[in-house]
N, C-alpha and C positions, 0 to 999 in steps of 0.2 A: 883126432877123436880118440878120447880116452875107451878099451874094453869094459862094456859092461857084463857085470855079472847077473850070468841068468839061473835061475830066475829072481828078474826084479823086484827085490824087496820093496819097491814103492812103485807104484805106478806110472805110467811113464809121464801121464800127464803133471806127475809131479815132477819127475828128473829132468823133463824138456828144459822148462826156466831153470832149475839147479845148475844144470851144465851150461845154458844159453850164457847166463851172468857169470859163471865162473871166465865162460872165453870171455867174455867182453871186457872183465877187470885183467886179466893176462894182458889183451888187447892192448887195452888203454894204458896198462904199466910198460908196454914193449915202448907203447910211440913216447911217453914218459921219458923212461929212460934215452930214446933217440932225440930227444928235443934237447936235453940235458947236454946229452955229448955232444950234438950239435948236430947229428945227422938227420935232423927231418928239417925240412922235407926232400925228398932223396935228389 
């Protein structure tokens, strides 16, 4: 979990989804790249 900085310039019920989708596209480029190389599934 990235620091956020306070005070939040957006509200949080704005940054909730902002960060939820950022992990998820991480997420999904991590098991991405593990499928690639060949290590998924573990």
């Amino acid at each position: 979990m990235l620091p956020l900085p306070l005070p939040l310039p957006l509200p949080l019920r704005v940054w909730l989804p902002l960060v939820g989708s950022a992990a998820s596209v991480a997420h999904s480029g991590a098991i991405s790249r593990a499928v690639l190389i060949g290590r998924w599934p573990p």
